[in-house]
Short mmCIF file of the C-alpha atoms (twelve columns), coordinates in Angstrom:
data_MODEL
# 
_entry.id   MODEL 
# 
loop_
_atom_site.group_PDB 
_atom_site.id 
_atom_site.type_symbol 
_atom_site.label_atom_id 
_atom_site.label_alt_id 
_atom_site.label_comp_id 
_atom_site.label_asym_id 
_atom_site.label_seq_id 
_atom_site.Cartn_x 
_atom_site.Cartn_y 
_atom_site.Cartn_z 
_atom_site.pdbx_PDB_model_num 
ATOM 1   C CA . UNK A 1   121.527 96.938  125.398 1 
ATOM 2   C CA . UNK A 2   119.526 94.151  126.526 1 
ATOM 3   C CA . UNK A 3   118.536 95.990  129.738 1 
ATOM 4   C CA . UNK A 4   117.141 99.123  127.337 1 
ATOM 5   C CA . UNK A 5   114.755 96.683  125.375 1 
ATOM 6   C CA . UNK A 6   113.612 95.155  128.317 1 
ATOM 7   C CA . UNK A 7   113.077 98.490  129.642 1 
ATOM 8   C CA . UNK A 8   111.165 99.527  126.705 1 
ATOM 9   C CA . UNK A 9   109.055 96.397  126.606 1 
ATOM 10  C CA . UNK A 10  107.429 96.659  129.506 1 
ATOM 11  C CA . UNK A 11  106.007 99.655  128.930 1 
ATOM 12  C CA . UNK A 12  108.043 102.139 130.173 1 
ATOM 13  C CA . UNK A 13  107.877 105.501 128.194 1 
ATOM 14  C CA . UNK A 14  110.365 108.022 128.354 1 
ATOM 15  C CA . UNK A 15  109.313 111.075 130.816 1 
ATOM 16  C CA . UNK A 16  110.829 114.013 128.957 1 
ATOM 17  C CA . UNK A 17  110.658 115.887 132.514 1 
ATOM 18  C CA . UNK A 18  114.002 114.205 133.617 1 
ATOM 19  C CA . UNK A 19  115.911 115.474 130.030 1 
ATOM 20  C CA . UNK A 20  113.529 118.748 128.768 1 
ATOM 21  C CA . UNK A 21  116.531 120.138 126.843 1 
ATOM 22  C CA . UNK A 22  117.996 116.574 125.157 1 
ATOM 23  C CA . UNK A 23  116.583 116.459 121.850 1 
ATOM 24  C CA . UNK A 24  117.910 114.068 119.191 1 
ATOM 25  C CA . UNK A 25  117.281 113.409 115.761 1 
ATOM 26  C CA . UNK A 26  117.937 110.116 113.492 1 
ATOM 27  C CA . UNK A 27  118.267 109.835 110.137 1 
ATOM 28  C CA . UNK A 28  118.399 106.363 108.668 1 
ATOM 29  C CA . UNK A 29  117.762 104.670 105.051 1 
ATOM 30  C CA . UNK A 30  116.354 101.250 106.043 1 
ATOM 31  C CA . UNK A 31  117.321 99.416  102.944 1 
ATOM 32  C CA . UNK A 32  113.906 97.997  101.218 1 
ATOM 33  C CA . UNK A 33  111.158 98.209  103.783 1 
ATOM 34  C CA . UNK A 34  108.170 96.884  101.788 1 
ATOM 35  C CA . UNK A 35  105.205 94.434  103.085 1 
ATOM 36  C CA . UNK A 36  104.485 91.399  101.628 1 
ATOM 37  C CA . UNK A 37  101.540 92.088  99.366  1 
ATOM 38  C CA . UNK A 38  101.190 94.026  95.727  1 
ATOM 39  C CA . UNK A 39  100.572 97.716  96.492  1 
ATOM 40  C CA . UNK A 40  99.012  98.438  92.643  1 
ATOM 41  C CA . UNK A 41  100.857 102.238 92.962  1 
ATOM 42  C CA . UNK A 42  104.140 100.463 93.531  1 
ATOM 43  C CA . UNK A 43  106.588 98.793  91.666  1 
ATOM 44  C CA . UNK A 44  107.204 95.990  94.543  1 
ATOM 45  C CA . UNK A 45  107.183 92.977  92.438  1 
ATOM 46  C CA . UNK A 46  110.489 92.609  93.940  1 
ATOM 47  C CA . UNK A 47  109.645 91.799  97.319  1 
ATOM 48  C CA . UNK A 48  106.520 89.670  97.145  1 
ATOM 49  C CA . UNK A 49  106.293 86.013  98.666  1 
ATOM 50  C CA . UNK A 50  106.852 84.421  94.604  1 
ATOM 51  C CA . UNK A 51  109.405 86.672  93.489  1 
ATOM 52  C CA . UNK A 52  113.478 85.979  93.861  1 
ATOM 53  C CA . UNK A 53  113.550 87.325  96.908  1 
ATOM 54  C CA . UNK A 54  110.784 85.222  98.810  1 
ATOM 55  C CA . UNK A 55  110.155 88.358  100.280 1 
ATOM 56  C CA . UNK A 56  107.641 86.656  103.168 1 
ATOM 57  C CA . UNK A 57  105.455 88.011  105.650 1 
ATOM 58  C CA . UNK A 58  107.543 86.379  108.397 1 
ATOM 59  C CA . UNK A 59  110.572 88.513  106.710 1 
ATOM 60  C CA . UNK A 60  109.018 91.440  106.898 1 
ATOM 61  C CA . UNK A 61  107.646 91.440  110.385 1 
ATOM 62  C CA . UNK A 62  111.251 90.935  111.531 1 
ATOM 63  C CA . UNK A 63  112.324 93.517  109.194 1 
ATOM 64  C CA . UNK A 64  109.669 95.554  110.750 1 
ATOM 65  C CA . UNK A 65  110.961 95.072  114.722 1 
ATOM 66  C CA . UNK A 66  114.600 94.593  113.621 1 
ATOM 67  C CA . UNK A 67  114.465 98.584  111.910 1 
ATOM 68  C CA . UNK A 68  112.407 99.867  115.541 1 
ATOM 69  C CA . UNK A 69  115.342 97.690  117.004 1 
ATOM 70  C CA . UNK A 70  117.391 100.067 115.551 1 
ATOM 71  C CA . UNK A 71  115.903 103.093 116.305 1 
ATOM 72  C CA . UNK A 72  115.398 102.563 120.114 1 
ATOM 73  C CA . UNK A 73  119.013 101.887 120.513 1 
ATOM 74  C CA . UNK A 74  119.878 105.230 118.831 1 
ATOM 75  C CA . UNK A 75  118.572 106.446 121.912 1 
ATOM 76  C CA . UNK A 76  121.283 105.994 123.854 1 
ATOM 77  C CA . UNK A 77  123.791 108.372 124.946 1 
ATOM 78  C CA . UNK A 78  126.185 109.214 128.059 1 
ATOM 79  C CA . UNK A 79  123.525 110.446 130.441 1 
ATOM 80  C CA . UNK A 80  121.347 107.255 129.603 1 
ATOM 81  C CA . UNK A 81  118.369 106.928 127.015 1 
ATOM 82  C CA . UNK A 82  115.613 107.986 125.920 1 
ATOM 83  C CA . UNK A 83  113.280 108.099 122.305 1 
ATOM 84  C CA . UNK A 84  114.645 109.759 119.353 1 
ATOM 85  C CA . UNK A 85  112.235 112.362 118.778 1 
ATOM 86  C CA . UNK A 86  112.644 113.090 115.103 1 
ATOM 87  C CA . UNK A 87  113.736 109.630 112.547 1 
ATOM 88  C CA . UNK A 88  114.074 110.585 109.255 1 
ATOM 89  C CA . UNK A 89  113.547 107.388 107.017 1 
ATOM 90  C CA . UNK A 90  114.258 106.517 103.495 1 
ATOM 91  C CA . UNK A 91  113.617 103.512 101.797 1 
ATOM 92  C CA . UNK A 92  109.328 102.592 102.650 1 
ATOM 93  C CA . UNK A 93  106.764 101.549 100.721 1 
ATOM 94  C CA . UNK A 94  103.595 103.188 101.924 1 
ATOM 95  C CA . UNK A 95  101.369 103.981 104.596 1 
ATOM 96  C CA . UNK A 96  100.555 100.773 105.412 1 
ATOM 97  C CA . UNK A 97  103.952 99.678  106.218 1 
ATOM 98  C CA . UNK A 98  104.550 103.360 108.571 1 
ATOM 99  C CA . UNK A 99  101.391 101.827 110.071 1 
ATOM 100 C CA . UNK A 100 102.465 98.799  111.205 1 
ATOM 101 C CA . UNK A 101 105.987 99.945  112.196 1 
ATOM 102 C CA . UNK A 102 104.467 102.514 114.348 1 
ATOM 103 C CA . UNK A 103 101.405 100.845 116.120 1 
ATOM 104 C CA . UNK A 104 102.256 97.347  115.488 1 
ATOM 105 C CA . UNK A 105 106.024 96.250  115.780 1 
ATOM 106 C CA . UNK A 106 108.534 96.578  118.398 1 
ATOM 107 C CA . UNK A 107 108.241 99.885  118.018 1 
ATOM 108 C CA . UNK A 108 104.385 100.873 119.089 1 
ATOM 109 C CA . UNK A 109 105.263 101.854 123.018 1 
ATOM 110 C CA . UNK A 110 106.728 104.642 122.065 1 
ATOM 111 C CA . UNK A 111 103.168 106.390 120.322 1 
ATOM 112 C CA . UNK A 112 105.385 107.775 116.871 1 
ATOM 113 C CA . UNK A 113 102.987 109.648 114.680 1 
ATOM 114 C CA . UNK A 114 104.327 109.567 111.615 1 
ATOM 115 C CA . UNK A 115 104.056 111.719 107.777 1 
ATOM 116 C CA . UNK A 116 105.222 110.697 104.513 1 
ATOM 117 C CA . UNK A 117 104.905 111.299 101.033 1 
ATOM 118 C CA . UNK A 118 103.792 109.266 98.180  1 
ATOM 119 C CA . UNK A 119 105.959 109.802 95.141  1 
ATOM 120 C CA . UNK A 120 106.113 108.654 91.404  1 
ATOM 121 C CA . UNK A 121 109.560 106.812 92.048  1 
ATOM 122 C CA . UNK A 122 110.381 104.169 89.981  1 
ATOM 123 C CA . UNK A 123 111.176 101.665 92.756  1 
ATOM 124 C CA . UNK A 124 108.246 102.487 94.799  1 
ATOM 125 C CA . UNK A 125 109.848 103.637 97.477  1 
ATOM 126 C CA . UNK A 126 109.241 107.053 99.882  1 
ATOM 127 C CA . UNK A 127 110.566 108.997 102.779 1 
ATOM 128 C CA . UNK A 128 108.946 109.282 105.965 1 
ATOM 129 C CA . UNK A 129 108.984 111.267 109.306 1 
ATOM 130 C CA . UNK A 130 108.622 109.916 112.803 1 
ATOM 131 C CA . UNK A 131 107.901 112.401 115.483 1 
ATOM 132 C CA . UNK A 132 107.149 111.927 119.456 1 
ATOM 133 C CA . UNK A 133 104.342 113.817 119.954 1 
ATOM 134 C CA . UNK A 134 105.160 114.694 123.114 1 
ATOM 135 C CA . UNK A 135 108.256 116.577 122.230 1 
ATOM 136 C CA . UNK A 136 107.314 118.027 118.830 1 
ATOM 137 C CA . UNK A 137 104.202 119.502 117.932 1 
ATOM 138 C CA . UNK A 138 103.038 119.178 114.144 1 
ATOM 139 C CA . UNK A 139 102.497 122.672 112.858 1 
ATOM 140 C CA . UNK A 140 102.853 121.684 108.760 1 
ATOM 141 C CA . UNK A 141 103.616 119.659 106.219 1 
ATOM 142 C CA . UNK A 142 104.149 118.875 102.693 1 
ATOM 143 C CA . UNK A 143 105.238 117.273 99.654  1 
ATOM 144 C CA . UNK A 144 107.537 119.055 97.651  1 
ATOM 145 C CA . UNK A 145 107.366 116.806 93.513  1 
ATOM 146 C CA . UNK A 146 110.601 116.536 91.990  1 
ATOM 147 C CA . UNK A 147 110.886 118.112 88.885  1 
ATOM 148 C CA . UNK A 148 112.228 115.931 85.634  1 
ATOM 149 C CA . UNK A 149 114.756 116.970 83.799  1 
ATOM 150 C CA . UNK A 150 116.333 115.521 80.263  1 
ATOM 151 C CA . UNK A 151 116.483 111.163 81.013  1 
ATOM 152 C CA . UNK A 152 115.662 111.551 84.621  1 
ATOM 153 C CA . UNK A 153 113.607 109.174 86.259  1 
ATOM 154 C CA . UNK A 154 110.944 109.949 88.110  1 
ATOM 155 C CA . UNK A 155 112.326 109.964 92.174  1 
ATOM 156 C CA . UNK A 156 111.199 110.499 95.815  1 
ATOM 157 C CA . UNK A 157 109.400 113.647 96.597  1 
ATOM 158 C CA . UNK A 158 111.083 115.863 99.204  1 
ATOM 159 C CA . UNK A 159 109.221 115.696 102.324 1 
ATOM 160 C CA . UNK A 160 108.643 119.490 104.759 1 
ATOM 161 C CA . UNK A 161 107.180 118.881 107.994 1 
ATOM 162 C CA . UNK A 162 106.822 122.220 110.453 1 
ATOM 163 C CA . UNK A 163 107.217 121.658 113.855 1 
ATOM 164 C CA . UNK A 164 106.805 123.481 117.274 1 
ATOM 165 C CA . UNK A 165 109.566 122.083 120.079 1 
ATOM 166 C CA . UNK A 166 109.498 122.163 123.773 1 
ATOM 167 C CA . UNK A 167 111.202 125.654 124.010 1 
ATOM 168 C CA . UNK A 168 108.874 127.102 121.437 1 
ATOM 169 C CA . UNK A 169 111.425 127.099 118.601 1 
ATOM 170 C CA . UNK A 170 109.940 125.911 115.226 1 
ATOM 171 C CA . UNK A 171 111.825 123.484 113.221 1 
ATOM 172 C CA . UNK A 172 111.868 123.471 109.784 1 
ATOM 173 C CA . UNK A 173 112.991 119.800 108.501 1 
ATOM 174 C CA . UNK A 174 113.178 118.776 105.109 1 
ATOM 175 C CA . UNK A 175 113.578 115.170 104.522 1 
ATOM 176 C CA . UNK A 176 114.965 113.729 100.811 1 
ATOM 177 C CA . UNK A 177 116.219 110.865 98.664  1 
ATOM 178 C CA . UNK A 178 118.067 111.527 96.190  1 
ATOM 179 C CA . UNK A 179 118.692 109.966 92.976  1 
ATOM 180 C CA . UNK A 180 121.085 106.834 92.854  1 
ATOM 181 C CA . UNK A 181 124.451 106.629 91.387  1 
ATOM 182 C CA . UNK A 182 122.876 103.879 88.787  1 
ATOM 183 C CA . UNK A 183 124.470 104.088 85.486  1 
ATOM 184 C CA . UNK A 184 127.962 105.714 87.202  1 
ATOM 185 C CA . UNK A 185 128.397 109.125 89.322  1 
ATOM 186 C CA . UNK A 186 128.807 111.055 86.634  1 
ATOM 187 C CA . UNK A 187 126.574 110.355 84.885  1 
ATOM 188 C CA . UNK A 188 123.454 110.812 87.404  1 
ATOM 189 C CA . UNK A 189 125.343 113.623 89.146  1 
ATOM 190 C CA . UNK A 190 122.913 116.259 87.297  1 
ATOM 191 C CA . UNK A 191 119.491 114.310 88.586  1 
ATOM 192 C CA . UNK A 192 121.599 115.006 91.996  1 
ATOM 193 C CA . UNK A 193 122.298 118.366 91.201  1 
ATOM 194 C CA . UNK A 194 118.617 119.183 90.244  1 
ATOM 195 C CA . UNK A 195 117.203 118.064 93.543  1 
ATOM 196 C CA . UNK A 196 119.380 120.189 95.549  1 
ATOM 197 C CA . UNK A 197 118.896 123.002 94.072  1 
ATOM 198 C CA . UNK A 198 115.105 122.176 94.658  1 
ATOM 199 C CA . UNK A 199 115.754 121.672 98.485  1 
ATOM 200 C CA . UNK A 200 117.528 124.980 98.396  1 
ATOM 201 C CA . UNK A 201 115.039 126.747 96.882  1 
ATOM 202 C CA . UNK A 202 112.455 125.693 99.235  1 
ATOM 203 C CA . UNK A 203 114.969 126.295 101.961 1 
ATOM 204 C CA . UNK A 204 114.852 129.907 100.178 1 
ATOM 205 C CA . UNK A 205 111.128 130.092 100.527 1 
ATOM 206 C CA . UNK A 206 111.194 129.387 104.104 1 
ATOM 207 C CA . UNK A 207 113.796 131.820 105.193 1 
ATOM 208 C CA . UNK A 208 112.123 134.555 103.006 1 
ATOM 209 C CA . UNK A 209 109.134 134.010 105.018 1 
ATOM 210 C CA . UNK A 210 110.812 133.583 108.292 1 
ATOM 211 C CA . UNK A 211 114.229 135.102 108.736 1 
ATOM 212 C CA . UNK A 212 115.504 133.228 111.711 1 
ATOM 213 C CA . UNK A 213 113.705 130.161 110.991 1 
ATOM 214 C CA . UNK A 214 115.517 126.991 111.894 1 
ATOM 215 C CA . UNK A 215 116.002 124.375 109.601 1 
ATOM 216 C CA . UNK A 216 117.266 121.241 109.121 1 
ATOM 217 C CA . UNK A 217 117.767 119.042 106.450 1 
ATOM 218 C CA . UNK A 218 118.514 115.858 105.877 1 
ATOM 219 C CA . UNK A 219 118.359 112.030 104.487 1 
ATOM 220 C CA . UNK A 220 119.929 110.034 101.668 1 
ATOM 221 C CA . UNK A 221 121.906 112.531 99.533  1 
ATOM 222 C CA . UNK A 222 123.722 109.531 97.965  1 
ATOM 223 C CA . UNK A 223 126.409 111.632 97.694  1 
ATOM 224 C CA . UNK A 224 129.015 112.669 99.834  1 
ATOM 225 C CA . UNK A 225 129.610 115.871 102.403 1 
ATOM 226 C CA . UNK A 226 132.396 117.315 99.846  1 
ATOM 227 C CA . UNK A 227 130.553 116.215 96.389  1 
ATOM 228 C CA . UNK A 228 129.167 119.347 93.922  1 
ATOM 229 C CA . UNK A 229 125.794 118.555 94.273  1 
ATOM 230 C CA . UNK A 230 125.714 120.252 97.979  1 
ATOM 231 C CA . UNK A 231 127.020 123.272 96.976  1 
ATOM 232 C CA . UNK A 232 123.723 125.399 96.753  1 
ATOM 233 C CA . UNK A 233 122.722 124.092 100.156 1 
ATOM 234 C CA . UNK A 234 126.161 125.123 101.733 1 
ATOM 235 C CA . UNK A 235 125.463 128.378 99.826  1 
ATOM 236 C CA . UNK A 236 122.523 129.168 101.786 1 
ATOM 237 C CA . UNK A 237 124.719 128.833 105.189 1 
ATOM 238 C CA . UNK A 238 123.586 125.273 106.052 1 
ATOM 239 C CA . UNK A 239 126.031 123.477 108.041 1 
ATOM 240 C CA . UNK A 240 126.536 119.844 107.481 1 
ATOM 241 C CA . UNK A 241 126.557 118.286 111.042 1 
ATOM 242 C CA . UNK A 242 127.231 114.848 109.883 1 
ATOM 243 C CA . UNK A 243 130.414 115.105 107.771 1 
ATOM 244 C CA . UNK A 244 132.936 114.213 110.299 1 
ATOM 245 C CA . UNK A 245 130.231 111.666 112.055 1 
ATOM 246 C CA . UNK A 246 132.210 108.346 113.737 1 
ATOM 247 C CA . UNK A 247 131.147 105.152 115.134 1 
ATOM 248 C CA . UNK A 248 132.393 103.888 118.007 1 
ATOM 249 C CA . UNK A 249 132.639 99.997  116.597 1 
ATOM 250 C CA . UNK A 250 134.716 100.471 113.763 1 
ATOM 251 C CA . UNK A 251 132.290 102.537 111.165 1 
ATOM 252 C CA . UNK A 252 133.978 105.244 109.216 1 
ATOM 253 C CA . UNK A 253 130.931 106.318 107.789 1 
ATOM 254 C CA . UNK A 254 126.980 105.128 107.004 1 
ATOM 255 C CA . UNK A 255 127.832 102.907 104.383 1 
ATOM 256 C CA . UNK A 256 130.523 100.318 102.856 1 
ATOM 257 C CA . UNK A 257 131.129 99.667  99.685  1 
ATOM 258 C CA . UNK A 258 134.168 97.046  98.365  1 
ATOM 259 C CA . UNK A 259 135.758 97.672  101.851 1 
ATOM 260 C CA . UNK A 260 135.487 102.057 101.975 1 
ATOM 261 C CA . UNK A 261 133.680 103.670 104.295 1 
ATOM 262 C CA . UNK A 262 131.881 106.174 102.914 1 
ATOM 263 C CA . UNK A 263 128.413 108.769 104.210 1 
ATOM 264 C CA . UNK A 264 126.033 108.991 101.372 1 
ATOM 265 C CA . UNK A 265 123.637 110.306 104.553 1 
ATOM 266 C CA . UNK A 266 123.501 113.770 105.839 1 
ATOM 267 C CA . UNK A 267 122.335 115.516 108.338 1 
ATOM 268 C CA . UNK A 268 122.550 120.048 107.832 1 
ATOM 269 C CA . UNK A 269 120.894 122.597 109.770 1 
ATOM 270 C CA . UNK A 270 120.971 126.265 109.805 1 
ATOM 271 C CA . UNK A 271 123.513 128.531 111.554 1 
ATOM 272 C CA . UNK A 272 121.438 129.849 114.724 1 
ATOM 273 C CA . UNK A 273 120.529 126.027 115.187 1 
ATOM 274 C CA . UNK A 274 125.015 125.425 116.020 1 
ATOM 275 C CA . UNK A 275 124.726 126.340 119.265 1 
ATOM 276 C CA . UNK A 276 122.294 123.535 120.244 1 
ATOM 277 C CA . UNK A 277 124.165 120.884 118.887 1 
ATOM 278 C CA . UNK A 278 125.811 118.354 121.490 1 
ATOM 279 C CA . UNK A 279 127.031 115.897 118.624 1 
ATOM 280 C CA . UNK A 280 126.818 114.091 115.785 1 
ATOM 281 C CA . UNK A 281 128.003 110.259 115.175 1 
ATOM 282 C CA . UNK A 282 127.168 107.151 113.539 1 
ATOM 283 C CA . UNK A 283 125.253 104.416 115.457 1 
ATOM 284 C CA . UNK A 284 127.114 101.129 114.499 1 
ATOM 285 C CA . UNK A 285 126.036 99.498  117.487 1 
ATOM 286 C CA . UNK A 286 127.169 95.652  117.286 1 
ATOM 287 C CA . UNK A 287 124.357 93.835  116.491 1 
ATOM 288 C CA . UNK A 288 124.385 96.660  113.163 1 
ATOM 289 C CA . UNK A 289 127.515 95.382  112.058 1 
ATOM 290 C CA . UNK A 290 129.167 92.078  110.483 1 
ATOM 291 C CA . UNK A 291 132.282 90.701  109.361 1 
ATOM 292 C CA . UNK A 292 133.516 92.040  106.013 1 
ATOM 293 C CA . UNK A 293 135.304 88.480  105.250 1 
ATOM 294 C CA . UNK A 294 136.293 90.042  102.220 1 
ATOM 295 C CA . UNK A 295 137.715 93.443  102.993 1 
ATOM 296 C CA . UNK A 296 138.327 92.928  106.563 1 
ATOM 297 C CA . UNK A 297 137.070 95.056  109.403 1 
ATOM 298 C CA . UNK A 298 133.039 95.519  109.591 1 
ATOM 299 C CA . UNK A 299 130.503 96.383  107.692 1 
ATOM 300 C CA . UNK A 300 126.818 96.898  107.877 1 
ATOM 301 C CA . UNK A 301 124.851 93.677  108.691 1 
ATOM 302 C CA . UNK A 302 122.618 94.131  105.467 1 
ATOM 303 C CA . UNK A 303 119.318 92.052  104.380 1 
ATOM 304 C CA . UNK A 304 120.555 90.995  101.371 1 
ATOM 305 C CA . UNK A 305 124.050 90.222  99.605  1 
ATOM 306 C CA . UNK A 306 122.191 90.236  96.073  1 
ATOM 307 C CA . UNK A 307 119.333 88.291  96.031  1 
ATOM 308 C CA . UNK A 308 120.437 86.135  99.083  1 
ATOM 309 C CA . UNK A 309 118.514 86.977  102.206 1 
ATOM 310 C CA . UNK A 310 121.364 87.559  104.877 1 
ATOM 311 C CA . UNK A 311 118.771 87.838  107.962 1 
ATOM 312 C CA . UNK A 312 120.345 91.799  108.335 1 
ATOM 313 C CA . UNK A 313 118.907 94.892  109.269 1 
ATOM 314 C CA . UNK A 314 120.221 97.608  106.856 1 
ATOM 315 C CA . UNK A 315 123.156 98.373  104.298 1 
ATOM 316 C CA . UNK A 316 123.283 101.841 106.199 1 
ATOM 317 C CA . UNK A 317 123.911 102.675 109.486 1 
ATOM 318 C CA . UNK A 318 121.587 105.022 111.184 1 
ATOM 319 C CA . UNK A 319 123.044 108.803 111.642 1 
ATOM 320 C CA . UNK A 320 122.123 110.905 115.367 1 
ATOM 321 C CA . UNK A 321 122.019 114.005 116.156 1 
ATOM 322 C CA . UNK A 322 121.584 115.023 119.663 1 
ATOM 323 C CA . UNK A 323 120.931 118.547 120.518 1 
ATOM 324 C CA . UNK A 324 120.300 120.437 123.570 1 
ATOM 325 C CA . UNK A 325 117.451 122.659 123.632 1 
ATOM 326 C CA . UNK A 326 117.930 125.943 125.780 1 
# 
């Protein structure tokens, strides 16, 4: 691993020439990536230098390299590494923060252009696309507003970016966030519910308009592969890629929670996009993970336990998807 950032640091940027048809995508929720200073569209009085937290700029900066940390070494895979070329993120502030991540962290060798929305969520929090421009040519995007229904908050938009690849396919990708669990499963199962059957009915619109298109979707569903809320989506023929997704450390799934593994992050794409896929799994890479003292085993080496700053990365683990392009 060591030998990959070094690699990285001094400049060296992938040459897709050696790997044309390797194409991977990452999908990770970063847990909380806000800067240091009062955005007056956000509700970040959580992470501010004064607040319980102590959310610092010195904390964030590391946050910053520690989350392109983590998506460098999701490059890596049995014939040797290279970029991600799509990261789906969940969990930033604003544009300010994709800003900095992209042109001024760890991160900024590898020239990411980046989209994102800007939503109405309660928290203050977005999605947001990274794409290699020299792998994946922006054609589109958008921002899809969720619709409220009866005591729903409001929540992250849903993100479509349209994309030409190296073969000349266009991708499709819809990136989301979906409602929490706050206030119990059940009861914020229908704010789930209503999102995906927004997603599907954009993933409607898209096929009406273009009947082989290829599309992917993904993010935080926080829900699970087999839970009802993915039902439309599996109804339109999208197959979920990530529901049997491993780690080769020890993670079951993207997430832990009171000791169970569990993959509130998904990755689906269409039917004529199964052929391309080389594999799915769950990058729990060691420096990801910690000691669950508690439950035993590992866990994801968060930022915070609470309010107390645990010097972490993210209470997810990133999910990769590596596809080869014909």
């Amino acid at each position: 691993m060591l030998r990959l950032f070094l690699t990285f640091l001094l400049g060296v940027i992938p040459l897709y020439s050696e790997a044309q048809s390797r194409f991977t995508i990452v999908e990770l929720n970063t847990e909380n990536l806000f800067d240091a200073r009062h955005d007056t569209l956000k509700n970040d009085y959580e992470f501010l230098p004064n607040s319980p937290r102590h959310w610092t700029r010195a904390k964030y900066w590391k946050k910053l390299n520690r989350t392109g940390q983590t998506i460098i070494a999701c490059g890596e895979d049995s014939c040797g590494w290279r970029l991600p070329d799509l990261v789906g993120l969940c969990e930033v502030e604003n544009d300010s923060v994709l800003f900095d991540l992209t042109k001024r962290s760890l991160l900024r060798k590898a020239r990411y252009e980046y989209v994102m929305t800007s939503s109405n969520d309660m928290r203050g929090i977005d999605v947001a696309l990274l794409y290699s421009p020299f792998s994946f040519r922006l054609l589109k995007t958008d921002t899809i507003r969720v619709s409220l229904i009866a005591n729903m908050q409001p929540t992250r938009d849903i993100l479509y970016v349209k994309g030409a690849i190296i073969n000349g396919d266009t991708l499709h990708v819809l990136l989301l966030h979906a409602p929490s669990r706050r206030g119990g499963e059940m009861q914020s199962q229908p704010f789930r519910k209503h999102v995906m059957m927004q997603v599907s009915n954009v993933v409607d619109s898209i096929q009406r308009r273009h009947s082989d298109a290829k599309v992917i979707v993904m993010g935080d569903f926080n829900d699970y592969a087999d839970s009802p809320s993915l039902k439309p989506l599996y109804e339109r023929n999208l197959l979920n890629v990530s529901a049997q997704a491993k780690g080769k450390n020890g993670a079951k799934g993207t997430y832990r929670y009171h000791g169970e593994w569990g993959s509130l992050d998904q990755i689906l794409i269409s039917e004529n996009l199964r052929s391309y896929v080389l594999s799915c799994h769950i990058n729990d890479a060691p420096f990801l993970l910690e000691e669950d003292i508690k439950y035993g085993g590992v866990k994801p080496r968060r930022d915070y336990n609470g309010m107390r700053y645990n010097n972490g990365f993210s209470d997810h683990l990133p999910l990769v998807l590596q596809m080869a392009i014909p």
